[in-house]
C-alpha positions as CSV (number, residue, x, y, z in Angstrom):
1,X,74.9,154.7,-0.2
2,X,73.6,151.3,0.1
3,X,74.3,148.5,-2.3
4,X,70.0,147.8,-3.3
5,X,68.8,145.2,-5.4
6,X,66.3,146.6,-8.5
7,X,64.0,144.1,-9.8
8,X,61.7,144.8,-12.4
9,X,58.1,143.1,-13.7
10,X,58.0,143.1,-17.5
11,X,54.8,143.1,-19.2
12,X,53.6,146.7,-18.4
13,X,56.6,148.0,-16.4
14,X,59.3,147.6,-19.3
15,X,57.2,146.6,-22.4
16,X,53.2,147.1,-23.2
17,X,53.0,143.4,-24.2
18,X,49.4,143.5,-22.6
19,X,48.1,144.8,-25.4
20,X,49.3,141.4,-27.2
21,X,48.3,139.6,-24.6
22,X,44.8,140.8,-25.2
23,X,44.5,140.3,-28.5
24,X,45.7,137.0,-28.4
25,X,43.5,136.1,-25.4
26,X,40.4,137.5,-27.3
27,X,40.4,135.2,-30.4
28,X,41.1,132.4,-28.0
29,X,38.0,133.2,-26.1
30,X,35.9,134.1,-28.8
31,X,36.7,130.6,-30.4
32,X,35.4,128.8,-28.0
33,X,31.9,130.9,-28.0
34,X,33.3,133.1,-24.4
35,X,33.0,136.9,-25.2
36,X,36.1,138.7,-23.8
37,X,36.2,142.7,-22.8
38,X,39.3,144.5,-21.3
39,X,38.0,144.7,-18.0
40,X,38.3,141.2,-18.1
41,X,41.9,140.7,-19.5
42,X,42.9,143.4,-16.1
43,X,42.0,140.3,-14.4
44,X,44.5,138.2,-15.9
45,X,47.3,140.0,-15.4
46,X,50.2,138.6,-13.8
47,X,48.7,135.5,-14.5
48,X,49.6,132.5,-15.2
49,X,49.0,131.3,-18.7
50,X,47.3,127.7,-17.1
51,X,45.1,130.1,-14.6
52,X,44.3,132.6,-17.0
53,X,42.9,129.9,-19.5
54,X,40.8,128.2,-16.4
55,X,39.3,131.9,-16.0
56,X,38.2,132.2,-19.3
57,X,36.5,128.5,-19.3
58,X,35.0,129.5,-16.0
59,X,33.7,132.5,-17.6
60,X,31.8,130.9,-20.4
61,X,31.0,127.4,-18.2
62,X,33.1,125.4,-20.1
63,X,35.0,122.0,-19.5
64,X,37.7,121.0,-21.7
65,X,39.8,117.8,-21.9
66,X,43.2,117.9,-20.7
67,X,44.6,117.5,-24.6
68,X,42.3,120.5,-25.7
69,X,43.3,123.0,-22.8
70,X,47.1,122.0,-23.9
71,X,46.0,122.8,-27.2
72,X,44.1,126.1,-26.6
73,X,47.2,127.2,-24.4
74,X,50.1,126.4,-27.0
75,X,47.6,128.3,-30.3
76,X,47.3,131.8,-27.5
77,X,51.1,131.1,-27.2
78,X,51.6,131.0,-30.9
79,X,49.3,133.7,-31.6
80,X,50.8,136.1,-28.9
81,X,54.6,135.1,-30.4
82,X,53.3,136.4,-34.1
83,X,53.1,139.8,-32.4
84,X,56.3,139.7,-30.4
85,X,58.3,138.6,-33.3
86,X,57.1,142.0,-34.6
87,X,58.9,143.8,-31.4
88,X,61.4,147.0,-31.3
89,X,63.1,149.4,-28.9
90,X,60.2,151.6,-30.0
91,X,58.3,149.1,-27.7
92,X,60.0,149.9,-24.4
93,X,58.3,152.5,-22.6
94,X,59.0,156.1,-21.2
95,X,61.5,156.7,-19.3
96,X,62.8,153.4,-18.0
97,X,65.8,153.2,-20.2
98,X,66.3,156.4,-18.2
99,X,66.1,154.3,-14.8
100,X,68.1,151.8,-15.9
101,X,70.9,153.8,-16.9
102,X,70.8,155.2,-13.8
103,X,71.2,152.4,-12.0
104,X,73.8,151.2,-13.9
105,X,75.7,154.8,-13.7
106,X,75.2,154.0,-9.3
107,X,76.4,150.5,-9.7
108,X,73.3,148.9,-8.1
109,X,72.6,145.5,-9.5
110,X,69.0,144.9,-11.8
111,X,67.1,141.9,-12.1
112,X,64.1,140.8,-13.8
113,X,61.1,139.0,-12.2
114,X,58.8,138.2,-14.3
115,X,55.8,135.5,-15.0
116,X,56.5,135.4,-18.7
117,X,58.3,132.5,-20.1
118,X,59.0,134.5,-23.3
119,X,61.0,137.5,-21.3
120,X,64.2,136.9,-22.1
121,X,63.4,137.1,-25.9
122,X,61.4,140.2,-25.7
123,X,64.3,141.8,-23.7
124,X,66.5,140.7,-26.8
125,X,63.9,141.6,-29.2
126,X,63.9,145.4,-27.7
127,X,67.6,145.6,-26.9
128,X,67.5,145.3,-23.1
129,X,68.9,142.0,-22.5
130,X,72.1,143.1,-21.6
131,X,70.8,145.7,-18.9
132,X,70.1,142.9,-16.5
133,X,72.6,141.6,-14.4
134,X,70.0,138.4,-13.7
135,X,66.9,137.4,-15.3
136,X,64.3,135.4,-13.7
137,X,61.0,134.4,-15.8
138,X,58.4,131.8,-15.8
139,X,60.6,129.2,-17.1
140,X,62.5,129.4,-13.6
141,X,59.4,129.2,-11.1
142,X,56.8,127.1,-10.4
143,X,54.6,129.3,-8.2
144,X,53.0,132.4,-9.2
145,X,52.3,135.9,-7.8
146,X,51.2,136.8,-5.3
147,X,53.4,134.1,-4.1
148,X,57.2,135.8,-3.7
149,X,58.9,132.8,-5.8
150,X,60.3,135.0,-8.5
151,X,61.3,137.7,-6.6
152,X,63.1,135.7,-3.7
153,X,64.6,133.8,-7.0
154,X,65.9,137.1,-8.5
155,X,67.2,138.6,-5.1
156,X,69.1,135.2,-4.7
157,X,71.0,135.6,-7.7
158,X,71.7,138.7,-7.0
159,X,73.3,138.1,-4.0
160,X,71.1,140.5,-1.7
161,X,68.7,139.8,0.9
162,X,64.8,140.6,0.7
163,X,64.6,143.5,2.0
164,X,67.5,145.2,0.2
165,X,65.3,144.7,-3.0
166,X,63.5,147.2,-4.6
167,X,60.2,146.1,-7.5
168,X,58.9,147.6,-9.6
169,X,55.3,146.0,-10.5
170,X,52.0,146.9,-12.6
171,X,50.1,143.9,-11.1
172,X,48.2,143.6,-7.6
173,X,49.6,140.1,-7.2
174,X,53.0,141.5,-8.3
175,X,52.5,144.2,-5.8
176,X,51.6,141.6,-3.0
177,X,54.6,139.0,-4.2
178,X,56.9,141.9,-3.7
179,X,55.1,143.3,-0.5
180,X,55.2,139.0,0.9
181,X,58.7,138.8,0.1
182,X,59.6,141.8,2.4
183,X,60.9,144.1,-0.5
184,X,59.8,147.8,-1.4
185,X,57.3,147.7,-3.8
186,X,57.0,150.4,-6.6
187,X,53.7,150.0,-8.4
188,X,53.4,151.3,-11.9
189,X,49.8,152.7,-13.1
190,X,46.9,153.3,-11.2
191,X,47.0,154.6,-7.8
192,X,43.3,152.9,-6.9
193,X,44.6,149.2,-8.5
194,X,47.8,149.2,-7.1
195,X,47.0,150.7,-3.5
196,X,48.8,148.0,-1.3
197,X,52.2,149.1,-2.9
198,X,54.9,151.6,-0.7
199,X,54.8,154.2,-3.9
200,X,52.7,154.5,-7.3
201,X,54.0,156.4,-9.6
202,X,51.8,156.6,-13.0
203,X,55.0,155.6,-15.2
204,X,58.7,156.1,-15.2
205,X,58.9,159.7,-16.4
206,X,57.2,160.6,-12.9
207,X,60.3,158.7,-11.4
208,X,63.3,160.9,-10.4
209,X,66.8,160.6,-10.0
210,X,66.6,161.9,-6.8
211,X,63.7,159.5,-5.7
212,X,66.4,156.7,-6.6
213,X,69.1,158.1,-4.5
214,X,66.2,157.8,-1.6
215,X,65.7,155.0,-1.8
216,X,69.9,154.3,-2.3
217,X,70.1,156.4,1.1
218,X,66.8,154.4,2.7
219,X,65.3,158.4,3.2
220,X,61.9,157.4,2.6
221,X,58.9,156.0,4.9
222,X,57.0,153.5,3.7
223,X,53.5,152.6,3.7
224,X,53.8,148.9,4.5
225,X,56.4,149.6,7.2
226,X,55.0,152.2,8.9
């Protein structure tokens, strides 16, 4: 068994914080006159906060001065907090504690990788801070994904090269920073959005022990490598 390193998204892999992130997007969007439907928020996820708020500007036409974007940006940031404060374990979702503990019971090291700047407090808020034996977010990277920053970040710190890292990702651009970076790439969800990813599994409880020790034993074939 191979010494692998597991690094995992947040919003969406871990936590449902996409659902805040909507909400929070919406009344951003709406006060400025820009309707906003959830086919639209899909398209800002894994987004920056800066790009997703050019998106919705775009959308509606509109041009802001520099001091008003900042301003729009910190009030979504503000809003979106109000419902993280508000944040449990009951938040986490199926299964991964499951994973985690797994990993942990096989001594393989976890990371996160993650575009939010608010991760680490969210992994405090829902008791997970302490799973992760690093923690990269979007206070430690300047380039987003599809770009591999985070995740060449999070296998530096864990003292592992690329392509003895393992991500697990709900984005496209997650999927194709992790694919760029020359890891494995796990996609969480939908089989038809996240198609450029080795395996897709539709959450953790479809993820078994034994697919772990696969991947531990480097058993499987993967799509991008083939």
């Amino acid at each position: 068994m191979k010494i692998k390193g597991f690094i995992f998204d947040l919003d969406g892999v871990i936590v449902d914080t996409a659902k805040y992130h909507f909400l929070a997007w919406r009344k951003l969007a709406n006060s400025v006159g820009v309707d906003f439907t959830e086919e639209q928020n899909e398209q800002l996820k894994g987004v920056s906060r800066v790009k997703s708020l050019e998106k919705i500007l775009a959308w509606g036409s509109i041009t802001l001065s520099d001091d008003k974007f900042t301003e729009l940006m910190t009030k979504k940031n503000h809003d979106y907090l109000k419902y993280v404060d508000q944040m449990d374990e009951s938040e986490i979702l199926p299964d991964v504690t499951k994973v985690l503990a797994y990993l942990q019971f096989k001594s393989q090291p976890i990371s996160l990788g993650s575009a939010s700047k608010n991760a680490r407090n969210i992994l405090k808020k829902v008791s997970l801070f302490e799973s992760f034996d690093a923690i990269v977010d979007g206070t430690d990277v300047s380039k987003g994904k599809p770009n591999p920053e985070v995740f060449l970040t999070a296998a530096k710190l864990l003292n592992l090269p690329p392509e003895d890292c393992i991500v697990f990702e709900d984005s496209l651009a997650g999927i194709q920073a992790a694919n760029n970076a020359n890891m494995i790439s796990i996609g969480i969800g939908s089989s038809e959005v996240l198609f450029e990813a080795d395996f897709v599994f539709k959450d953790f409880t479809e993820i078994s022990t034994e697919f772990i020790d696969m991947l531990l034993t480097e058993e499987l074939k993967l799509k991008n490598q083939s």
